[in-house]
C-alpha positions as CSV (number, residue, x, y, z in Angstrom):
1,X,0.0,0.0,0.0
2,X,2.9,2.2,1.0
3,X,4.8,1.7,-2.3
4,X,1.8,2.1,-4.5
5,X,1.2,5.8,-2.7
6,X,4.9,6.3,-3.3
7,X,4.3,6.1,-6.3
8,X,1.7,7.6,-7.2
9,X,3.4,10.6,-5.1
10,X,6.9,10.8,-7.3
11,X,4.7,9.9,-11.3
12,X,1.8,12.2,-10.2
13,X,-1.1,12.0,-12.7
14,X,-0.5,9.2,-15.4
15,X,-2.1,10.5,-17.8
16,X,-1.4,13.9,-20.0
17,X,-4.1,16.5,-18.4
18,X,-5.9,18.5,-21.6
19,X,-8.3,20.8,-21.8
20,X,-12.4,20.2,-22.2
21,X,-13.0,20.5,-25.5
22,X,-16.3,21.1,-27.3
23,X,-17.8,21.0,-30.6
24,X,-18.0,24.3,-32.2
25,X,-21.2,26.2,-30.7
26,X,-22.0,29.4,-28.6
27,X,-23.8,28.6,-25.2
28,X,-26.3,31.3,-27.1
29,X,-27.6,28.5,-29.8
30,X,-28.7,26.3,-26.5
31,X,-32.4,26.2,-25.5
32,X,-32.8,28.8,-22.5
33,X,-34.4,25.6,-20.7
34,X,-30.9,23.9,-21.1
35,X,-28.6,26.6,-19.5
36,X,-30.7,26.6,-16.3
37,X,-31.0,22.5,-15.7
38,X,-29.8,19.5,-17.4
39,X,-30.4,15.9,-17.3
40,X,-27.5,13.5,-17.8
41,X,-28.2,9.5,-18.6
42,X,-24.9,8.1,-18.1
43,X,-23.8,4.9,-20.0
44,X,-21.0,2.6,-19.0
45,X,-19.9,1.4,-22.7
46,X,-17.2,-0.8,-21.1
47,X,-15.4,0.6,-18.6
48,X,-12.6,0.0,-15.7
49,X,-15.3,1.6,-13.4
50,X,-12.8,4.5,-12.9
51,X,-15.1,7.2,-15.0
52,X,-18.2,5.9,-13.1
53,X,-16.9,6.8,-9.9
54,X,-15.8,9.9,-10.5
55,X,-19.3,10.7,-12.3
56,X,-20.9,9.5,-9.2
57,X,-18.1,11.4,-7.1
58,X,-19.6,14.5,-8.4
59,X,-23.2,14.4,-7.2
60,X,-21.5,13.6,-3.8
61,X,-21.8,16.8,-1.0
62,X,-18.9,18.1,-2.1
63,X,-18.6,18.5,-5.5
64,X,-22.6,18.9,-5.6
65,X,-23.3,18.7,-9.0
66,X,-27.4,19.4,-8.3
67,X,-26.4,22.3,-7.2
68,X,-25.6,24.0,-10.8
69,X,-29.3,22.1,-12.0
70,X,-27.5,19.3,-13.5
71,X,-28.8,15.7,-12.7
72,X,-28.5,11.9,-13.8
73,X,-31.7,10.5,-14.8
74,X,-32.4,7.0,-15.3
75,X,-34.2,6.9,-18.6
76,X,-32.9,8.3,-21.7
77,X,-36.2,9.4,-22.3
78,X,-36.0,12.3,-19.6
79,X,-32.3,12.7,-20.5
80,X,-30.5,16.2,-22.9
81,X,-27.2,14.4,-22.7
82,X,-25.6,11.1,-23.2
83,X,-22.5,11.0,-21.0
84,X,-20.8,7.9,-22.4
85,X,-17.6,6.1,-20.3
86,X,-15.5,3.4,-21.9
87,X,-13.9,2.6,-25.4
88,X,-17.4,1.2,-26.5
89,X,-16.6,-2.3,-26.4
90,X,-18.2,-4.4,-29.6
91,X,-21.3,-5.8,-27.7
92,X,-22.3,-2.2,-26.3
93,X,-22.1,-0.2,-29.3
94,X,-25.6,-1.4,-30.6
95,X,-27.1,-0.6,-27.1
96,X,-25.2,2.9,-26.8
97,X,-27.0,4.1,-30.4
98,X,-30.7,2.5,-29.4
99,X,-30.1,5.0,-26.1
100,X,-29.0,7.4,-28.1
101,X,-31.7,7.2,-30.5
102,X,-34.4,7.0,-27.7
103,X,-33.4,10.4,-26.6
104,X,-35.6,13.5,-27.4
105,X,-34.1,16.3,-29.6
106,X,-32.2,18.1,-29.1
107,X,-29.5,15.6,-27.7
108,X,-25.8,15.9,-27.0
109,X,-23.2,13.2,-26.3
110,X,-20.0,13.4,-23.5
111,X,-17.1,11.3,-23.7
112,X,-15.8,11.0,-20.1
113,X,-12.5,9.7,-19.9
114,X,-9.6,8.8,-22.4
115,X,-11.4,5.7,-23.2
116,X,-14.4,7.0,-24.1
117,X,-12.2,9.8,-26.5
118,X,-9.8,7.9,-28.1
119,X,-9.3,4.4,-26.9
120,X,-7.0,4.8,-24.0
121,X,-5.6,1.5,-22.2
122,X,-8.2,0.1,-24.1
123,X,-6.7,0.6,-27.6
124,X,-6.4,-2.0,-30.0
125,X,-8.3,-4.6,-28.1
126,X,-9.7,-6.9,-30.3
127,X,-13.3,-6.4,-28.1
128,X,-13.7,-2.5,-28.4
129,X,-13.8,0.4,-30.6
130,X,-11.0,4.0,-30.5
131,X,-13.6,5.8,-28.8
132,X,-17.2,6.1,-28.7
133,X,-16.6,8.6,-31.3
134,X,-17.3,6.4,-34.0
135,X,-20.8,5.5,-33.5
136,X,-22.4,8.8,-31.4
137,X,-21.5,12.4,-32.4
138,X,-19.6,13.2,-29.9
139,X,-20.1,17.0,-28.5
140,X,-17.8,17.0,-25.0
141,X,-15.2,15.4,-24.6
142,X,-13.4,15.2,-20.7
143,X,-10.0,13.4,-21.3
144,X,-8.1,11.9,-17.9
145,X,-7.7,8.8,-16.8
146,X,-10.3,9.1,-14.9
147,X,-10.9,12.7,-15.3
148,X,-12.0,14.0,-11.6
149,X,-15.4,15.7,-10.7
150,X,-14.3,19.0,-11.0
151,X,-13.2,18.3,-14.5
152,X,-16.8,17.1,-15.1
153,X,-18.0,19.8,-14.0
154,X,-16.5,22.4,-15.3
155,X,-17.0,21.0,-18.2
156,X,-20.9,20.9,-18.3
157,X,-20.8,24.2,-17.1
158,X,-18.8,25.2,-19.9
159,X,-21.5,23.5,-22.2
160,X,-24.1,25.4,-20.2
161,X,-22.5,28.7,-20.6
162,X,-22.0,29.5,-17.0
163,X,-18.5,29.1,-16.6
């Protein structure tokens, strides 16, 4: 345990910290509705579970995500944005596009984490995809590995237009 905080203490963050970046679009072309609240269905398109937690980390009394009017619904019915985790392994890419498609419009899709973007550790597995880029339109994209709440967060604000 000792050696692994070592560790952690002399590498610091493993992965190469980036900035959020969004589609092209002005907070301005959003709905008004959508820069006061936002529902969030999130999808675990195969995962380490590291992404999950730090999603779930964020609605947590510290980080308070309700706070900003942002919330995880359960159905992707009720939900304005697709927050996807994971490369998109082979067997989850059909269900990530039937969520996606059962989502009302207008609809946006988040890539949490550096699988989710591009791959990550999960890169040329013979199971999964480079991203879930390749079957959603991705519109956010958080890279880390996993990126932490505040990352999240600052994100969708950024989406929201509140910075």
């Amino acid at each position: 345990m000792w050696t692994l905080l070592l560790r952690k203490l002399s590498m610091g963050r493993l992965t190469q910290k980036g900035g959020n970046t969004l589609r092209p679009h002005k907070s301005s072309d959003l709905p008004l509705s959508f820069r006061k609240s936002l529902q969030i269905r999130h999808l675990d398109c195969g995962s380490c579970n590291g992404c999950d937690w730090e999603l779930t980390a964020s609605i947590n009394s510290i980080y308070d995500l309700q706070r900003f009017g942002i919330d995880f619904v359960a159905s992707p019915r009720h939900a304005d944005l697709l927050a996807c985790t994971g490369p998109g392994s082979t067997q989850l890419l059909n269900a990530a596009r039937e969520t996606y498609e059962a989502m009302a419009k207008p609809r946006w899709v988040m890539a949490v984490g550096d699988c989710a973007i591009d791959g990550g550790v999960f890169k040329g597995a013979y199971a999964s995809e480079k991203g879930i880029g390749k079957t959603l339109p991705v519109d956010i994209k958080v890279p880390g590995c996993p990126p932490t709440p505040d990352d999240v967060i600052k994100a969708l604000l950024e989406f929201m237009g509140k910075k």
